[in-house]
C-alpha positions as CSV (number, residue, x, y, z in Angstrom):
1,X,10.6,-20.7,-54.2
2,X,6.8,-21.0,-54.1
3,X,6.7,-23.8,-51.1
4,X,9.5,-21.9,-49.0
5,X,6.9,-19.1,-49.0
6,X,4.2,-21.5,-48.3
7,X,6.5,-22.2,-45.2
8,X,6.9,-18.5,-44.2
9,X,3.2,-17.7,-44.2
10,X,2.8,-20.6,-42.3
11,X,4.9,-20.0,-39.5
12,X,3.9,-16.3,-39.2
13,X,0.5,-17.5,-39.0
14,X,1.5,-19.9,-36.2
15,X,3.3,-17.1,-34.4
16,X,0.3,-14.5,-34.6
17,X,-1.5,-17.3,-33.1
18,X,0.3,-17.7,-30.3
19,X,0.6,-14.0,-29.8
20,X,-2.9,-13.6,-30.1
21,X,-3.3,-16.4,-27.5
22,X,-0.9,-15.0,-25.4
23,X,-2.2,-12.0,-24.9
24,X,-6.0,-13.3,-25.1
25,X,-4.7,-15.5,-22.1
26,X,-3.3,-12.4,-20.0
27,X,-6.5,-10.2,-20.6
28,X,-8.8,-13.2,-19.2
29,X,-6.3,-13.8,-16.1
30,X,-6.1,-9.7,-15.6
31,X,-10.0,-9.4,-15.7
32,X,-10.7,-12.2,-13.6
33,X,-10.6,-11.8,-10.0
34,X,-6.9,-13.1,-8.1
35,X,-6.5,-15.9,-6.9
36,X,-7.7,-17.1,-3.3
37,X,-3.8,-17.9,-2.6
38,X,-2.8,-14.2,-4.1
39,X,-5.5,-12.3,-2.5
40,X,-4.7,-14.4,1.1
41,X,-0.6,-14.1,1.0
42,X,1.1,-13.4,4.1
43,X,3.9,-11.4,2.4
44,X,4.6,-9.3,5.7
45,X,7.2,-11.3,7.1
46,X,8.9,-8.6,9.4
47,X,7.5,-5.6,11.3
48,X,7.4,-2.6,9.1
49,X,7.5,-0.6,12.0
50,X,9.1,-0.3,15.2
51,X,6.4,0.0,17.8
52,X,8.6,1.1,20.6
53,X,8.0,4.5,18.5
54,X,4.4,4.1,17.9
55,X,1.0,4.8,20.0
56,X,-1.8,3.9,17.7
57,X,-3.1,3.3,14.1
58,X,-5.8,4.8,12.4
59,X,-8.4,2.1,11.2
60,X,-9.0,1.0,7.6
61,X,-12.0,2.4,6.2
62,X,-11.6,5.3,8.8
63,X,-12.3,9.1,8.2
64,X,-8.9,10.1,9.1
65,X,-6.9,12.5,6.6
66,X,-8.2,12.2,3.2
67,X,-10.2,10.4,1.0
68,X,-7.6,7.4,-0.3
69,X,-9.7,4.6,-2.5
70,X,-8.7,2.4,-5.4
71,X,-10.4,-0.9,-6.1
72,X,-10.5,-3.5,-4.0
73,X,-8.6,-6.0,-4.4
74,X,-10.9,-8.8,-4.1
75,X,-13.6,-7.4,-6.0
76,X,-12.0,-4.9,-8.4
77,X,-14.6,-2.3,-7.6
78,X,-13.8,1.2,-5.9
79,X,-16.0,1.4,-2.9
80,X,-18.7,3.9,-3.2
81,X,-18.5,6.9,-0.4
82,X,-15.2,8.6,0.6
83,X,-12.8,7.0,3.4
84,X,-9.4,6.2,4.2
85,X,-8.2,2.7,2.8
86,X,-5.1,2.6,4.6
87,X,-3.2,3.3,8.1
88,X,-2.0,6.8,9.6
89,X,0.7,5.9,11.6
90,X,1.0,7.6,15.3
91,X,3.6,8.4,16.6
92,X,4.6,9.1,20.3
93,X,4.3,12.7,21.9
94,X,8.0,13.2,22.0
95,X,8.6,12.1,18.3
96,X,6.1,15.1,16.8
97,X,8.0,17.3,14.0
98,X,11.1,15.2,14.6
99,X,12.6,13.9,11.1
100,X,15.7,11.3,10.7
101,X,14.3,9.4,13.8
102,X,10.3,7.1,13.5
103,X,12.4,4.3,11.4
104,X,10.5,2.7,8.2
105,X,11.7,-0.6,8.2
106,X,11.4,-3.6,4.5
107,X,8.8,-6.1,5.8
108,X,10.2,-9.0,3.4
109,X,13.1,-9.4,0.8
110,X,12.4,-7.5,-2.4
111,X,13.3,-4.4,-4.0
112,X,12.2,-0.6,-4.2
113,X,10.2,-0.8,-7.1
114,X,8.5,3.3,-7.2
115,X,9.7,6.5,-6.1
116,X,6.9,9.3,-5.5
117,X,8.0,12.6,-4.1
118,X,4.0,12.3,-2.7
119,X,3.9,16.1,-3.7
120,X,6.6,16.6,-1.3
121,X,10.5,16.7,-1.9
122,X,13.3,14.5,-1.3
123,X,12.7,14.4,1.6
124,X,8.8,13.4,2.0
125,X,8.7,10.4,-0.7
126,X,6.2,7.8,-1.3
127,X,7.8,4.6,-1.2
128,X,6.7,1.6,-2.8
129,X,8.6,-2.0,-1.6
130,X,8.2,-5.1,-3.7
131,X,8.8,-8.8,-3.0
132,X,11.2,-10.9,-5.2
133,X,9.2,-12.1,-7.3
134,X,8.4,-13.1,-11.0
135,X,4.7,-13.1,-11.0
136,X,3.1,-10.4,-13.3
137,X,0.7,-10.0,-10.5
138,X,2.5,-8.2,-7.1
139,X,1.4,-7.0,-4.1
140,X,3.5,-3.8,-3.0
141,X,4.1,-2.0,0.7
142,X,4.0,1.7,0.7
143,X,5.5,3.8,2.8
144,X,4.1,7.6,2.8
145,X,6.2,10.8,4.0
146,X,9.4,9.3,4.2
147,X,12.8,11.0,4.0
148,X,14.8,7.7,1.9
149,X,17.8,6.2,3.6
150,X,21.1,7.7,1.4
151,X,22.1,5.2,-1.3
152,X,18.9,3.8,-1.7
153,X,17.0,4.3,-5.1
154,X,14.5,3.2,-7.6
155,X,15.4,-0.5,-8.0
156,X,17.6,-1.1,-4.9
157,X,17.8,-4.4,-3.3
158,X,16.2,-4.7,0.2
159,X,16.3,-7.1,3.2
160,X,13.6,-7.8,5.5
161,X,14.0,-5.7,8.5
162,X,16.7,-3.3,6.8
163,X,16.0,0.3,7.5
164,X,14.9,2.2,4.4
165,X,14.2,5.6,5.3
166,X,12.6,7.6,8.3
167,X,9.3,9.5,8.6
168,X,8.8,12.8,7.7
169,X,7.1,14.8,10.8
170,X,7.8,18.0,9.9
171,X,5.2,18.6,7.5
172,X,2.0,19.8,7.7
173,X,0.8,24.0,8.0
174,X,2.8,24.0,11.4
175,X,5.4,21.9,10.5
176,X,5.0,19.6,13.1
177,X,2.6,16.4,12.4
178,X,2.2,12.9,14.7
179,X,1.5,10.6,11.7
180,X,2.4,9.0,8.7
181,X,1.1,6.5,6.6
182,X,1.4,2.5,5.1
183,X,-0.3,0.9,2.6
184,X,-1.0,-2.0,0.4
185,X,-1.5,-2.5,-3.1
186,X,-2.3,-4.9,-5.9
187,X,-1.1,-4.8,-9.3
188,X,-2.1,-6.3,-12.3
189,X,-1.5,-6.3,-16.2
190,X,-3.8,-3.8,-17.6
191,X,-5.5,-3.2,-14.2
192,X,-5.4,0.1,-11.6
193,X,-3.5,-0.6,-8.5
194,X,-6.1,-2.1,-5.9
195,X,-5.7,-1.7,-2.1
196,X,-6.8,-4.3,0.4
197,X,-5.4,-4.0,4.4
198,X,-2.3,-4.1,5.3
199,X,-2.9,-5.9,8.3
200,X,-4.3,-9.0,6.5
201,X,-1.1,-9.8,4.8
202,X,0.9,-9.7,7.8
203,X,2.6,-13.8,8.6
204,X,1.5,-14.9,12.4
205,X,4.9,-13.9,14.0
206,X,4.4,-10.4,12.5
207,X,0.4,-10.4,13.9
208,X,2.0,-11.8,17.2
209,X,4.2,-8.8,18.2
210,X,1.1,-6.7,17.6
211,X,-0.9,-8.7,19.9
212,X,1.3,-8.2,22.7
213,X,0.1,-4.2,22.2
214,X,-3.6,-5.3,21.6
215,X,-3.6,-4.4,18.0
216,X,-5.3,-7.5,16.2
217,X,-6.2,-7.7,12.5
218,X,-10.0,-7.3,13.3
219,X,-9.6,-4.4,15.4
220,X,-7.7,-2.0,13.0
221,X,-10.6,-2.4,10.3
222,X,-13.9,-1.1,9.8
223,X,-15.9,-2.8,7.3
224,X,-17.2,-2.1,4.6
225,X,-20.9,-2.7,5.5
226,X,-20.2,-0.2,9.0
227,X,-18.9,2.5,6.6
228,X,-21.1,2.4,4.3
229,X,-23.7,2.9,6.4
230,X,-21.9,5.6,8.2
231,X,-19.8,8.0,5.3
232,X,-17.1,9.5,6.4
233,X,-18.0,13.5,6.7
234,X,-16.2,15.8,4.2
235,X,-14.5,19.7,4.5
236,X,-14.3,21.8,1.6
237,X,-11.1,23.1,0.5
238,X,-7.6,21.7,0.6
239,X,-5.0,21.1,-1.9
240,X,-4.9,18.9,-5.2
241,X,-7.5,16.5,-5.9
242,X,-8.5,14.6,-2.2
243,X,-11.2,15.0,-0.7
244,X,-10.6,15.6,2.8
245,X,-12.1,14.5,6.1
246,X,-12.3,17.2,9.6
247,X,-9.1,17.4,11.4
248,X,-10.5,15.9,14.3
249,X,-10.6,12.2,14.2
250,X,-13.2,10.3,16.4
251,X,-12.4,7.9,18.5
252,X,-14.2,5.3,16.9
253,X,-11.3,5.7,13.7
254,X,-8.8,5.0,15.8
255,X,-7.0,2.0,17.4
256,X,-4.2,2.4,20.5
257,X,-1.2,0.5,21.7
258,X,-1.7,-1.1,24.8
């Protein structure tokens, strides 16, 4: 009796060793910084968008809309001054305040993995798309404002190129706006999402139908170093917790289709 006790105690000592290991082993990986291959993947395989509908972006880093920061994702660190880490989305003249029409198309294989109502309704949702993937470490493309495609939900499969919902233009205190917005994100086991540009994850052929517009991945980014030394200027007011930037965007925070 005594030694098949012996031989319990020694295997739940084995097993809290390897659960301690385990999760000693995740901690390390999640506190360390991704890997070069992670934080370089080219996960964008087809055109989120179709540019036929769209004018211009505005730039990472720019002082466009609100204040939208979350650690970077190669660093882990949440840049200092306000400023826009993602894309507005412009659309032509003659879309404005139209809904059910500026398509929001998967860029890869993968699933809907978050529904947000974004402080909207069902019909102004944050989407977030995920590739297939087993990896506790993901990178995500989010869709902003977007009115979802009927029969799609949390957890539905995707294709690349399918059409997952429309944008949402008729928003805004007139109930007409021009823009929505994409994103990227990193997550991590016991880590807040990061953010990192969307147009540095995007494969060649994707970065090739841009360049026939002279959109480049260069030219829709400000860096860090320019914004820093130039913060983004910031209006009182507004709703919920953003800071937000002057309704008139400079010219110097946005980039046009050719």
């Amino acid at each position: 009796m005594k030694t098949g006790c012996n031989k319990i105690k020694i295997i739940l000592i084995i097993l809290g060793v390897l659960v301690v290991g385990g999760v000693g082993f995740i901690a390390a990986k999640s506190f360390s910084p991704p890997a070069a291959e992670m934080l370089g993947r080219k996960f964008i395989i087809s055109n989120p968008l179709d540019l036929s509908q769209v004018v211009g972006f505005s730039k990472y880093r720019s002082c466009a809309g609100h204040d939208f920061r979350n650690p970077v994702a190669a660093t882990g660190k949440k840049e200092d001054t306000p400023r826009s880490m993602k894309h507005y989305v412009m659309v032509r003249d003659g879309l404005r305040g139209k809904n059910g029409v500026v398509k929001a198309l998967a860029p890869f294989d993968g699933k809907i993995s978050e529904i947000d109502v974004d402080m909207g309704g069902p019909e102004d949702q944050q989407v977030w798309l995920t590739p297939d993937s087993i990896n506790p470490e993901q990178w995500h493309f989010v869709f902003f404002h977007i009115d979802l495609e009927d029969g799609l939900k949390k957890g539905s499969a995707v294709k690349a190129g399918q059409l997952i919902g429309t944008a949402n233009l008729a928003r805004g205190p007139d109930g007409a706006t021009g823009n929505f917005d994409i994103a990227v994100k990193l997550t991590r086991p016991m880590r807040t999402p990061a953010v990192d540009a969307p147009f540095a994850h995007m494969s060649p052929s994707v970065l090739d139908e841009y360049a026939k517009h002279g959109i480049t991945e260069s030219n829709t980014i400000i860096s860090k170093e320019v914004r820093d030394a130039s913060p983004c200027p910031t209006v009182a007011g507004g709703d919920g917790p953003d800071i937000f930037f002057p309704s008139q965007w400079s010219a110097g925070d946005i980039v046009w289709l050719k």
